[in-house]
N, C-alpha and C positions, 0 to 999 in steps of 0.2 A: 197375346199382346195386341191391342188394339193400337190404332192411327192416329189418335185422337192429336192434334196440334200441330200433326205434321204438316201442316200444308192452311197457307193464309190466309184467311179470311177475304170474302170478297169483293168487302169496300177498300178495303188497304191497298191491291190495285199494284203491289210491289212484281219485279221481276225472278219466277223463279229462278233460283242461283243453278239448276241443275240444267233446264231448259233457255232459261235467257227469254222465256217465252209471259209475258205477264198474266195475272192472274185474271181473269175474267169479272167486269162487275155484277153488283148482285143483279135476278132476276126478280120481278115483283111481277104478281098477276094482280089482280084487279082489287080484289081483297086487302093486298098488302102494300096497298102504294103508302107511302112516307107522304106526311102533313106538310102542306110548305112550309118551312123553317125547322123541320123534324130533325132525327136523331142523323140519319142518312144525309141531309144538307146539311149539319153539321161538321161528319165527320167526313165530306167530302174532300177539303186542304189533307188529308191523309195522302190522297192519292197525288200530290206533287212531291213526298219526300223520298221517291226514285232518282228524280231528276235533279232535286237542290242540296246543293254542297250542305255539307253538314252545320254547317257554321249559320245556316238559315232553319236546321230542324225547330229548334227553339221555339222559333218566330211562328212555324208550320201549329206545333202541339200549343202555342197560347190561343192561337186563333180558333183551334178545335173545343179547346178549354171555356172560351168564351163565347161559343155557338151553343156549345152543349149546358152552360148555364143557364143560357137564353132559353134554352128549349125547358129546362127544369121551371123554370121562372116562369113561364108559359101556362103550365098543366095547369095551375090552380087559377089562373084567368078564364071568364067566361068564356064561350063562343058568340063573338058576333050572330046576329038573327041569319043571317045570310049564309051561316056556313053550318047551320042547325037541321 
């Protein structure tokens, strides 16, 4: 039996419930840095639904909703010369 799901991902950024201890964010080497406005600045608002009463998650997953379309809507936009 594999592990696979047991344990959260690293942007999520939640409190393990076993340790109380948070999850660590992700590492990126040089290779894998995220594009400004990428998927990772996107799904950064993840990392405040530890602390916001539930009655603001909503608010937390539209704003994820709407970073992460921005980024979709993005791809097919050129690159600026500057960033080429």
């Amino acid at each position: 039996m594999t592990d696979i799901g047991s344990q959260a991902p690293a942007w999520l950024a939640v409190p393990n419930a076993r340790s109380g201890e948070a999850v660590p964010p992700a590492v990126h080497t040089d290779g894998d840095q995220d594009a400004p406005g990428g998927v990772e600045s996107a799904l950064s608002p993840l990392g405040r639904l530890a602390e916001a009463p539930v009655s603001e998650h909503v608010g937390i997953f539209e704003d994820v909703l709407t970073g992460l379309e921005a980024v979709l809507t993005s791809v097919d936009e050129p690159l600026p010369d500057s960033e080429r």
